[in-house]
Each structure stands twice: as C-alpha cells, then as structure tokens.
C-alpha positions in Angstrom: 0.0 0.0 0.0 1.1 3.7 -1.0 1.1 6.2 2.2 0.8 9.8 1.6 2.8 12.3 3.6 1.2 15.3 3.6 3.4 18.5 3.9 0.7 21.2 3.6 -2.8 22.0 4.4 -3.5 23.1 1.2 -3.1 19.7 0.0 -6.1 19.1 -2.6 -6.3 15.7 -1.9 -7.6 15.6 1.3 -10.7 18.2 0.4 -12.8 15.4 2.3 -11.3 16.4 6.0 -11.3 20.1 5.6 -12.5 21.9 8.7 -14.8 19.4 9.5 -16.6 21.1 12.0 -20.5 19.9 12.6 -21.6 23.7 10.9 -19.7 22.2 8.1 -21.6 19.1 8.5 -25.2 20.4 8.2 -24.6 22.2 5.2 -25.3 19.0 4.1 -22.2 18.5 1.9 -21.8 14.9 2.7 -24.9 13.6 1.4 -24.3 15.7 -1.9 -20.8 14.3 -2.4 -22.1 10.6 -1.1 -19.5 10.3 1.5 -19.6 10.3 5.6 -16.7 10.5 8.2 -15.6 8.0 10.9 -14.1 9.2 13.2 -11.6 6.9 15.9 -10.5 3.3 14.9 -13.4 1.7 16.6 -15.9 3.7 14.3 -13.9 2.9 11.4 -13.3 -1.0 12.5 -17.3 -1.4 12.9 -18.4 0.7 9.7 -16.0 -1.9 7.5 -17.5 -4.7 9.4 -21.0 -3.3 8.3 -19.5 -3.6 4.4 -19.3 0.2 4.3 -16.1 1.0 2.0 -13.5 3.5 2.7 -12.7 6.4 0.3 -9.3 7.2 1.9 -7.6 7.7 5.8 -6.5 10.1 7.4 -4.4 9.8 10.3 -1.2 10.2 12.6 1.8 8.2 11.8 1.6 6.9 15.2 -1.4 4.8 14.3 -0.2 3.2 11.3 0.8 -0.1 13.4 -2.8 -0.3 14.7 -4.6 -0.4 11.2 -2.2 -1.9 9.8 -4.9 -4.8 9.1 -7.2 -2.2 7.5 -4.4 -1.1 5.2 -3.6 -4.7 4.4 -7.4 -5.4 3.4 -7.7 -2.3 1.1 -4.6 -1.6 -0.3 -6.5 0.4 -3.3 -7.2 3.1 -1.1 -5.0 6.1 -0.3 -4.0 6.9 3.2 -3.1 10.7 4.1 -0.3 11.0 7.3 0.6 13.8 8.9 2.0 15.2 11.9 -0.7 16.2 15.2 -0.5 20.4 14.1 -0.7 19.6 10.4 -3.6 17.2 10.7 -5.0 19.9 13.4 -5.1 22.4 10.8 -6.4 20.6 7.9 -9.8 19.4 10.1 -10.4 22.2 12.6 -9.8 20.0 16.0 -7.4 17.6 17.4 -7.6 14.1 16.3 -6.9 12.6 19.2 -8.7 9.3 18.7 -6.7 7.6 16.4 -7.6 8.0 12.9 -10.4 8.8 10.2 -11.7 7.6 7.0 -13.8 9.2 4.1 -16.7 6.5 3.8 -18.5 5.7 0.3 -22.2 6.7 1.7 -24.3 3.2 1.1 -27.4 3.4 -1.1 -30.3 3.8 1.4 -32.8 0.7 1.8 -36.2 0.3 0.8 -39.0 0.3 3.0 -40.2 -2.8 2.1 -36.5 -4.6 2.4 -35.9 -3.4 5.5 -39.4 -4.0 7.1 -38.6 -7.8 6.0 -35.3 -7.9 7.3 -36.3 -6.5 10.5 -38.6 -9.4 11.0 -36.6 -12.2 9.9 -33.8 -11.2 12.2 -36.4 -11.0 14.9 -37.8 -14.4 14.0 -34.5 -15.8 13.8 -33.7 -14.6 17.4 -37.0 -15.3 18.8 -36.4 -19.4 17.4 -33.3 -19.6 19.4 -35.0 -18.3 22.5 -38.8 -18.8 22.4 -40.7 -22.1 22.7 -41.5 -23.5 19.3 -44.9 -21.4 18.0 -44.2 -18.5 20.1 -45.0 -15.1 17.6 -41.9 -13.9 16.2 -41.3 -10.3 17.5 -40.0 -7.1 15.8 -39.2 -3.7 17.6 -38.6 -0.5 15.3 -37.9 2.9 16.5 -39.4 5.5 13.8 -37.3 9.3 14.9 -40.0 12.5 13.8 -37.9 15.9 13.2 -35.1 15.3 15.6 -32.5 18.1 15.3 -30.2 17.3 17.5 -27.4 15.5 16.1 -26.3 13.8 19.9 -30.3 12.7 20.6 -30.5 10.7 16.9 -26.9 8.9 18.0 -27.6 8.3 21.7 -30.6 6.6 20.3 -29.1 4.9 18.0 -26.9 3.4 21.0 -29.5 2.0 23.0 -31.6 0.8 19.8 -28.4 -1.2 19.0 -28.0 -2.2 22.9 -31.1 -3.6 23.5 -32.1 -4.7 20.4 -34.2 -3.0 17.8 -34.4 -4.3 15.0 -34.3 -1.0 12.3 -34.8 2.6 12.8 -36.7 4.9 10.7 -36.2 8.8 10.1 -38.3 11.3 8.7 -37.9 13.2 5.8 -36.8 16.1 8.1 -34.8 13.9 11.0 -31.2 15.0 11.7 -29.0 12.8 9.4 -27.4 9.4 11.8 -24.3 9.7 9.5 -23.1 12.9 10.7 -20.1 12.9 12.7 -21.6 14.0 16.1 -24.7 11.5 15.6 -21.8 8.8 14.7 -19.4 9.5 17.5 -22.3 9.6 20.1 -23.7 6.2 18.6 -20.1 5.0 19.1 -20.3 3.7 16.0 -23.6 1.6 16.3 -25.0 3.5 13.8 -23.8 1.0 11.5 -24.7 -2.0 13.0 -28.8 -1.0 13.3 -30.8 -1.3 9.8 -31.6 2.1 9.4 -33.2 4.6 6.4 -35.2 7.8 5.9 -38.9 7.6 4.8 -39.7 9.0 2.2 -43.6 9.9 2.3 -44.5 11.1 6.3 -46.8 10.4 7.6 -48.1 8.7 5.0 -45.5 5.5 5.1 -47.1 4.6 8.7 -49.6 2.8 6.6 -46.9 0.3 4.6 -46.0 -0.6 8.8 -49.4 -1.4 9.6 -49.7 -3.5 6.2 -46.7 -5.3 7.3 -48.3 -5.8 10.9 -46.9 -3.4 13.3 -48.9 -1.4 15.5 -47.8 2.1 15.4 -47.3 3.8 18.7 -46.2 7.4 19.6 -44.6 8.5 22.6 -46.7 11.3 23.7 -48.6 13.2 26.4 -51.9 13.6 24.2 -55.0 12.5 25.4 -56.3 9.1 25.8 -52.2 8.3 26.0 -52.0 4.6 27.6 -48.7 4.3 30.0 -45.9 1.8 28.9 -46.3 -0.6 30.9 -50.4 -1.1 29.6 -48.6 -1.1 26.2 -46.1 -4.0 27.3 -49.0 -5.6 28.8 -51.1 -5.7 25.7 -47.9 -8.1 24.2 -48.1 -7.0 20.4 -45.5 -9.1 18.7 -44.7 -6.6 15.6 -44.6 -3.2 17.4 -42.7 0.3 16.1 -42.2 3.3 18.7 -42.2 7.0 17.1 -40.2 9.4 18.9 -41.3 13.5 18.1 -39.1 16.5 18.6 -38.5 17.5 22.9 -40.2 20.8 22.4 -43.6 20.0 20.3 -43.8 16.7 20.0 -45.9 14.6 17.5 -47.0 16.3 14.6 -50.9 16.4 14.6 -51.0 15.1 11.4 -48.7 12.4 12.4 -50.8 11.9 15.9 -54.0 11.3 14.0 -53.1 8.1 12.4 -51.5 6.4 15.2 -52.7 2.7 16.8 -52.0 3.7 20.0 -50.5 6.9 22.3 -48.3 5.9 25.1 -46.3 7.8 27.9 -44.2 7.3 30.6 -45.5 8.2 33.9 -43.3 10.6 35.8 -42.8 11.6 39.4 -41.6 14.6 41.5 -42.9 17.4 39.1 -41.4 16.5 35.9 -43.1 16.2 32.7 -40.9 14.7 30.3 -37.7 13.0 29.9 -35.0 13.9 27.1 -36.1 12.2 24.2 -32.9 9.8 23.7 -33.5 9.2 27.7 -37.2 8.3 26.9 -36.1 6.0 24.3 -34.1 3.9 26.1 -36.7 3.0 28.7 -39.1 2.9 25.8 -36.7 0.3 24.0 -35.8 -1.8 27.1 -39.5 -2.0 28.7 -40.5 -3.2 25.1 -37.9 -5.9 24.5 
C-alpha cells in the first residue's frame, strides 16, 4: 500500500477532511458528495465490518501499526499521514482518537427490504429463544424531526444495545451519518438497519400493512402508559419518537394505533427524548 505524507494544508487531496466542524456538517455537503466520516479506529473498524467501503484515511503516523490490518485489506485506497499540528489544521480539531476515513455513503434501503429484514432477524432470534410457535417479535424505533445530532446517535446506541431491529427517520430527521450522531452512537450506527422515509406520515400505513402497531410516545390525550402497552404483548410493534419541544406532529398523531407515555414523578413532565427512548426500548424488549 502507497502512504501519503502530507506537507501542507492546502493539499487538494484531502478536500474530504477540511475543517470538518458539525456547521460544516449540516450544510449537508456529505450527502451531496455521497461520502460520511468516521471518526476513531473503533468507528472505522465497525463501519468496514457493516460492508461500508472507505474512500481514503486520514491519520497520525503513530497509528499506522494499529490499522495496519485495514491497510492490508484495502490496499486500493490512499491513506493521508501527517504530523498532530498539520492534521489539526487541515480538520479544525485535534484528532486525538486515532484516525479517520472518508466512507463511500451506502445506497439507502427500501422500505419494504428493510421491514422484511427487520422481521426475519427478529424471528430468527425469537427461534433460538422462544418455545416453538411462540409469535416472532419485531421492535422498530421511527425518529420524527429530531434536530439534535447527539439525541439521533444516543438513540441509536440503545436501539443497538437492546435490540431494535431498524430505525426509521423522517424526511426532516437529523442525518445518523453525521459525525456528532456517529461518535455519540459509538459507531452503532452501522450496526442497526436504518433509512429515511420518504412519504411522512403517509409510510405509517406500509408498517401497519406489514403488521406493526404504530405507537407514539406522547402526552396527548387518551395516552396509555408503557407498561399497559407492554402488557397488551403486540409481537410486531414500532415506537415514534417526536421532537422534545412539540412533540408529535398532529398530522402524524392522527393516524397512530396507539398513544403511550411514561409516567413521571416529582414534578417532571418529560424526559430527554434519547432518555425516553431507552426506557421505551428496554420496557418493550
């Protein structure tokens, strides 16, 4: 494999790490140029084990002995060294955590494909746990309008934790394959089935076709608490999470099976949404 030192910031061939800083990030340049970063080896290491493929890395010559297994599987792809300062000046932070990579951006799934894998995973699970003619059971976690780029990847975390099958995004939902969202999710971003609907509300419906029961997390009226949803025992069940400050969409409210919340004590009236997912995610399991 060919290394490239680099000797200047200016260096045209690493445009991809240029003052990556997250205002960088939501101009939404990565989506248009089909590319994402990882940031840290772990990141990296898990979003090759998802069968993403690198574009080039970008790291410290003191790191070179650690990948050296990466380098060894792609030795196509160019990697950029340069000293701390230099590689400091050329991203807009210290890269303290190892290395990067420029990622090809996978194609996102279908609907359809994904629904289906979501359930034969959770079959597949549910036979090596459940007695024989026990329903198979699928949990998704649909985000609604979530801005915060540290909320879409702690969920991500626990979805992958605890064992939801896919995650959905709206149309308008904070990207999971920006760098914050990434390094929050620790890199379990990759591991969950994940894509962005494309018609919202409206794609509920294809869910319900495919036999979930649609619940929102919410504080409207004629909300049931969580524990009266676990009790009704739906095998096929998918959780929408709204933005912290207004919640649902009405639009989206009206054409939900159920509205569920989680009871809270001591004056409080909600919890941070990547907090409420979490005890969403585990109380549904």
């Amino acid at each position: 494999m060919t290394f490239h030192y680099l000797e200047s910031a200016d260096d045209p061939r690493v445009a991809d790490y240029t003052q990556l800083t997250d205002v960088h990030l939501r101009k939404l340049r990565e989506p248009e140029e089909g590319m994402y970063i990882a940031e840290s080896s772990r990141v990296l290491r898990r979003a090759l084990a998802a069968g993403h493929r690198p574009r080039s890395f970008f790291l410290a010559e003191k790191w070179l002995a650690d990948l050296d297994d990466v380098f060894q599987q792609f030795p196509e792809v160019p990697a950029y060294i340069g000293t701390a300062s230099l590689l400091e000046e050329i991203t807009g932070f210290h890269l303290h955590r190892g290395a990067m990579a420029a990622m090809h951006r996978p194609a996102p799934l279908p609907l359809g494909d994904l629904l289906a894998g979501a359930q034969r995973v959770a079959g597949l699970e549910d036979d090596s746990s459940r007695s024989k003619g026990a329903p198979h059971r699928s949990r998704i976690a649909i985000l609604e309008d979530l801005t915060d780029h540290t909320n879409v990847g702690a969920i991500f975390r626990s979805a992958a934790a605890i064992g939801v099958d896919a995650v959905l995004v709206s149309p308008q939902c904070a990207d999971p394959l920006y760098r914050r969202s990434i390094r929050v999710s620790m890199g379990t971003v990759f591991q969950v089935p994940w894509t962005r609907i494309e018609s919202w509300p409206g794609d509920l419906e294809v869910l319900k076709e495919a036999g979930y029961l649609v619940a929102g997390m919410s504080l409207g009226e004629g909300a049931i608490t969580l524990d009266e949803l676990v009790a009704q025992d739906h095998p096929n069940l998918a959780l929408v999470f709204g933005t912290e400050g207004e919640g649902l969409r009405p639009e989206t409210d009206q054409v939900l099976d159920a509205r569920v919340t989680i009871p809270m004590m001591n004056g409080v009236d909600s919890l941070n949404v990547a907090a409420s997912s979490a005890v969403a995610f585990y109380a549904t399991r």
